[in-house]
N, C-alpha and C positions, 0 to 999 in steps of 0.2 A: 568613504567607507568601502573595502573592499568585498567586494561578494564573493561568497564558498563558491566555485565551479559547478559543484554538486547542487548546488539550490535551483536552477534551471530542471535538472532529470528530475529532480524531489517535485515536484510541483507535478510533473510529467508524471513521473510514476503512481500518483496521490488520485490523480485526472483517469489517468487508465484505471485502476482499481475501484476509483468509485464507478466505474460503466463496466466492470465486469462485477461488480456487486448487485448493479439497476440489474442487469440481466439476468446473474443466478436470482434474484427474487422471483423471477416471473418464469422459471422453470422447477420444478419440487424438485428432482433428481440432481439438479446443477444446484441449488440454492444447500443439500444436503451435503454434497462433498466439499464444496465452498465453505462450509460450515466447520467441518473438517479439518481443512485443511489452513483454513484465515489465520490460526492460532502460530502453526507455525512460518507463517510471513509476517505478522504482524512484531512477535516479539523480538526477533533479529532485526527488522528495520526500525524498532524502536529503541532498543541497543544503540544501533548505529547513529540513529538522529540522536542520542542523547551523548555519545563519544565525536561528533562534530563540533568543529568552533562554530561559533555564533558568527 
């Protein structure tokens, strides 16, 4: 079975964002713009994962 290219940075990107998520928790000012702003990264990358091949 061949693997997406993309599934290696996916994993990567997923790993980053959960340690910039630990962190804004643990700051109010960061955890508010975070907050913010998640909605629009969240639904483009989930666009994206859902127009990738398996």
């Amino acid at each position: 079975m061949a693997r997406h290219p993309w599934c290696g940075h996916g994993i990567g990107v997923a790993l980053g964002m959960y340690v910039v998520e630990f962190i804004a928790d643990k700051i109010p000012a960061v955890n508010r713009a975070w907050d913010v702003i998640h909605p629009f990264i969240r639904v483009p990358a989930g666009a994206d994962f859902r127009t990738s091949p398996l």
